[in-house]
C-alpha positions in Angstrom: 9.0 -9.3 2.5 7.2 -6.8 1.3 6.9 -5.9 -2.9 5.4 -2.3 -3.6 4.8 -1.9 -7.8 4.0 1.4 -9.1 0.8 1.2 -12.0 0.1 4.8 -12.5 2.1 8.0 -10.8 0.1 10.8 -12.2 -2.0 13.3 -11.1 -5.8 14.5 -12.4 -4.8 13.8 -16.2 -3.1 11.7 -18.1 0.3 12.8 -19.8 3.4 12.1 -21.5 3.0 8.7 -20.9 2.3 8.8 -17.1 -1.2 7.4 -16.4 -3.3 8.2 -13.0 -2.8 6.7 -9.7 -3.0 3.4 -8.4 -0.4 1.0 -6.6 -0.1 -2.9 -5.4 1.6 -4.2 -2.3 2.1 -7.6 -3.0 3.2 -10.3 -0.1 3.9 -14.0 -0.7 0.5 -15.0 -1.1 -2.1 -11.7 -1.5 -1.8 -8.4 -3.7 -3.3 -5.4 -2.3 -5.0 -2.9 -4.6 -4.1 1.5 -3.4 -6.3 3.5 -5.7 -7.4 2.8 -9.0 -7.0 5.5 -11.4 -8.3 5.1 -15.3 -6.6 2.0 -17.2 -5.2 0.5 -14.2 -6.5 -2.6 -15.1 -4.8 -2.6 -18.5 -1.5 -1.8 -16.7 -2.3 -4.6 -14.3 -1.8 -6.9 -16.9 0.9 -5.0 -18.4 3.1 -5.4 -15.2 1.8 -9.1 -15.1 -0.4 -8.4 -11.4 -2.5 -11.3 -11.0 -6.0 -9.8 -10.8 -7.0 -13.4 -8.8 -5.0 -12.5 -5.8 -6.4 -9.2 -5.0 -8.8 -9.6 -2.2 -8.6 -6.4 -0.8 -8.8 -2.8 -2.7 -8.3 0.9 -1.0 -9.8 4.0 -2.6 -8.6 6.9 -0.8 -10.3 9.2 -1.7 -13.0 10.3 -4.3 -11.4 12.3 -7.3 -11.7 10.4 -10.3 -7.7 10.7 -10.8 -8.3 7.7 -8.0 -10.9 5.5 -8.5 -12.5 6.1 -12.2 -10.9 2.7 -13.1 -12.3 0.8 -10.9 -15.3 0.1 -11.6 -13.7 -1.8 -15.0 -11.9 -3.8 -12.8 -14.5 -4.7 -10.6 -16.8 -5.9 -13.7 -13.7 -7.4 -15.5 -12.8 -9.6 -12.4 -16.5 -10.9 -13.0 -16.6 -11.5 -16.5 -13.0 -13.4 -16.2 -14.5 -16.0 -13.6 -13.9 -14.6 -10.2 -15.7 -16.2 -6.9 -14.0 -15.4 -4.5 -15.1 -12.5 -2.2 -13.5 -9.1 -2.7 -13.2 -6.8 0.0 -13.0 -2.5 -0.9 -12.5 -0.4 1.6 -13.0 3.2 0.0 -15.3 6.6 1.4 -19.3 5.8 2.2 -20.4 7.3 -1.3 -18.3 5.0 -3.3 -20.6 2.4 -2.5 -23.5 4.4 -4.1 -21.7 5.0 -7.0 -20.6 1.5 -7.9 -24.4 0.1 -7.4 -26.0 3.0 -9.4 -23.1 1.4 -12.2 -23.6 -2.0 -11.8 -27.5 -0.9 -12.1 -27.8 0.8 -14.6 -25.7 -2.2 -16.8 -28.2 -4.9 -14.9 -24.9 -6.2 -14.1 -25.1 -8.6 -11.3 -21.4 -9.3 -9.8 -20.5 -13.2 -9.4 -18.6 -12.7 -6.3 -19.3 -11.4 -2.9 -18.3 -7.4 -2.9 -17.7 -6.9 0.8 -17.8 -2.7 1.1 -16.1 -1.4 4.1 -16.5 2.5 4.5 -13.5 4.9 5.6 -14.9 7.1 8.8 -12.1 6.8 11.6 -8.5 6.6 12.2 -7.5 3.2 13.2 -7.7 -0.4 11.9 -9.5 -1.4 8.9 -7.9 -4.9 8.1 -6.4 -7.8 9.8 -5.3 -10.2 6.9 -3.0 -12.7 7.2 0.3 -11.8 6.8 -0.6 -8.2 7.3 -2.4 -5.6 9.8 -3.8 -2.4 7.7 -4.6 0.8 9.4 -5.6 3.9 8.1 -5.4 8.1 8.8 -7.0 11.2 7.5 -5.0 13.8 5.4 -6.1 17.0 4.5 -7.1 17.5 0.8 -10.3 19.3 -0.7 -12.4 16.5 0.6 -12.1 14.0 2.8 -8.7 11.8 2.2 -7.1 8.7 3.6 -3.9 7.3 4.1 -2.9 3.8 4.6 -0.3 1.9 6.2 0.9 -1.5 5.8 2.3 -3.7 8.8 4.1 -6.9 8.3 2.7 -9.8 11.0 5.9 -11.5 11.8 6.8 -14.0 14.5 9.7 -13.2 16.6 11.4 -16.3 15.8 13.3 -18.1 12.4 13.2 -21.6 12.7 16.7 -23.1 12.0 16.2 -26.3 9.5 18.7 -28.7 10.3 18.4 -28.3 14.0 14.3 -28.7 14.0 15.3 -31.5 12.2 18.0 -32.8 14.1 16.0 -33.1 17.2 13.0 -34.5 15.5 10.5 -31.7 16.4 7.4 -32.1 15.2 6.5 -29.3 12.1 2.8 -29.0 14.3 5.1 -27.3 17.5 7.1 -24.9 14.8 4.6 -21.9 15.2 5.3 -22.3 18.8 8.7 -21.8 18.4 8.8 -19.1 16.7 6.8 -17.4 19.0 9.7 -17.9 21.4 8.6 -21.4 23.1 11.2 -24.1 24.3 10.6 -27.4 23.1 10.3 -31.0 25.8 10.7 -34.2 23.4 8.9 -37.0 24.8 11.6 -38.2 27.5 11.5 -35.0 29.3 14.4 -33.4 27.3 14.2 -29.7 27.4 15.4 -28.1 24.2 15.9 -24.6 24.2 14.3 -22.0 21.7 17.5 -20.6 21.1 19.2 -23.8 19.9 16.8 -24.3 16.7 15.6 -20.8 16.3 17.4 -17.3 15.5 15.3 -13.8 15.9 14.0 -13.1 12.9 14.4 -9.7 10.6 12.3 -6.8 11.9 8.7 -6.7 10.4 8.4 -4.0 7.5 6.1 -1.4 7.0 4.5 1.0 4.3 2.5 4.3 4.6 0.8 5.5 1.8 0.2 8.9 2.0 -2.4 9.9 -0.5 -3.3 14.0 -1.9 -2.4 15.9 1.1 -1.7 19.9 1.8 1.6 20.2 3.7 0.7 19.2 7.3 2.8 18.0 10.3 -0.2 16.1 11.3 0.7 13.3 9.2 4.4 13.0 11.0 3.5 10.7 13.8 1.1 8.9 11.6 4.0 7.3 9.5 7.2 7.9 12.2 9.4 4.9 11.6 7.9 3.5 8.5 10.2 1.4 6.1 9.0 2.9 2.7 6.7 6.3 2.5 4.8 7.4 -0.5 4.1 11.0 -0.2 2.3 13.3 -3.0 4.4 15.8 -4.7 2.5 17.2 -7.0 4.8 20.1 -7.7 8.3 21.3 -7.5 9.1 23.6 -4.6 8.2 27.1 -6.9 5.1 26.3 -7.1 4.3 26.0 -3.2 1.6 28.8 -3.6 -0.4 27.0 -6.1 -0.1 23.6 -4.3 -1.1 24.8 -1.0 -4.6 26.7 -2.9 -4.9 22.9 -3.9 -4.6 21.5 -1.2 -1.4 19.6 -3.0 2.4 19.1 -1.6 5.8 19.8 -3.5 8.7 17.9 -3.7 10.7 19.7 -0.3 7.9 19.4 1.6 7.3 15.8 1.3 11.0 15.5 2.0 10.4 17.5 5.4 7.8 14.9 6.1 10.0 11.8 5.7 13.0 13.5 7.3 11.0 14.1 10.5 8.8 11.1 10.4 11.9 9.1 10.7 11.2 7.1 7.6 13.7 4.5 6.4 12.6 5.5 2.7 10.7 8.2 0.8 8.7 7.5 -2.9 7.6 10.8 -4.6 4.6 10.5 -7.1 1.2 12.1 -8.2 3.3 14.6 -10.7 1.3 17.4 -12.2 1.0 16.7 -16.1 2.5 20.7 -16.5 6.1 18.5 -15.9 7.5 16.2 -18.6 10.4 15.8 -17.7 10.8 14.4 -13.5 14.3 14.7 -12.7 14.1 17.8 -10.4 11.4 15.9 -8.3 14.3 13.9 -7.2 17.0 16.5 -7.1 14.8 18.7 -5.2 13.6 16.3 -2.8 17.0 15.0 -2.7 18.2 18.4 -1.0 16.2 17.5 2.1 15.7 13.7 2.4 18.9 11.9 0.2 16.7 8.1 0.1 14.3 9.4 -2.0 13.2 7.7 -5.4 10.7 8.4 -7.8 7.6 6.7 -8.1 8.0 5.2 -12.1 5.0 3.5 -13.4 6.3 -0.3 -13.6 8.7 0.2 -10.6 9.0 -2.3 -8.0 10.2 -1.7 -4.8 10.7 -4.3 -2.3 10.6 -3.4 1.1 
């Protein structure tokens, strides 16, 4: 299972409450950071995210609505007692910018920063429960998407039967890769007896600042959750394609013909208050849409 918590949904500034972006994807064991807008580390705390199990951060692009928090984080998760290594995976010149910062403080991190720079399509992480990949958008500079894919075994072991024929717990990863099972007297036990197929592995895409482009369709076909920009409601296409920004029917389009199981709208322009026509709007194209709300969890 998969747990997606929203920390900020706004766009360039902060308003009526709404704070800039930032996102974690939390699994049994790991959280993993999507952007870090301004005060995301306060919220982090807010929405009770433990700081100590984020290994692994993704900028995705650099616009300070994205990434001006994190350079906070990065020094608070020092100053708090952090060892272990941290791994950010963000454009080339981010790593510039957070050494010409921890420079100019003479601040000397106490864990290892691993930096891994964005520069092709593909896979950037294999982590333990989870294979990361990541895809260009199209946005005033260079922008990057991520998806999220669940490593699951084919297999559920069955308790009581594992149990029942005294299989040893060292043969179980076996068996959920689909093995049989031959006890010591040459019995054969077969998979199916003490394992049922397991639920399908889950996926999320986010899809950071993006024009409108059908590009991005096969990227994220057949995703469990997408998060797609929508910076503005659907009268203000103009304006969002001069800024290289989406509105709420044409992430809806995206979703509808991507396939995806489930569609969160976010990045609002601080000219709305009030977001219900996101979702009515989006709503006319692609009914399982939600709003991104800052302290929202969505499990996937």
């Amino acid at each position: 299972m998969l747990a997606l918590t929203i920390i900020g949904n706004n766009s360039a500034i902060p308003a009526f409450g709404r704070h800039p972006t930032a996102q974690v994807l939390q699994t049994q064991d790991e959280a993993y950071l999507i952007d870090c807008g301004e005060g995301t580390q306060e919220r982090l705390t807010e929405f009770k995210i433990k700081r100590n199990k984020i290994n692994h951060i993704f900028i995705s692009h650099l616009h300070g609505d994205h990434y001006f928090g994190l350079i906070g984080l990065l020094t608070s998760m020092g100053l708090l007692g952090r060892v272990n290594d941290l791994h950010l995976h963000a454009p080339a010149l981010l790593e510039q910018i957070i050494q010409l910062q921890l420079d100019a403080a003479n601040t000397v991190l106490p864990y290892k920063l691993y930096f891994h720079p964005l520069g092709e399509e593909g896979p950037i992480a294999n982590d333990k429960r989870l294979w990361i990949d990541c895809f260009k958008t199209q946005h005033r500079i260079d922008c990057w998407g991520f998806i999220f894919r669940e490593k699951k075994n084919p297999r559920s072991i069955i308790p009581e039967k594992v149990q029942a024929y005294e299989i040893p717990a060292a043969y179980y990863d076996a068996l959920q890769k689909g093995q049989d099972y031959t006890t010591k007297r040459g019995v054969l036990i077969s998979n199916e007896e003490v394992t049922i197929a397991a639920p399908a592995a889950k996926s999320y895409a986010y899809c950071a600042d993006t024009i409108y482009t059908e590009a991005i369709i096969d990227k994220v076909r057949g995703v469990d959750l997408l998060y797609h920009e929508t910076t503005y409601l659907k009268d203000l296409h103009e304006r969002a394609a001069a800024r290289f920004h989406s509105t709420t029917i044409q992430a809806a389009d995206i979703a509808k013909r991507a396939g995806a199981k489930k569609l969160l709208i976010g990045h609002f322009s601080s000219k709305y208050e009030v977001l219900d026509e996101f979702l009515t709007e989006a709503r006319e194209v692609f009914e399982n849409t939600e709003l991104a709300l800052e302290g929202a969890c969505f499990r996937i």
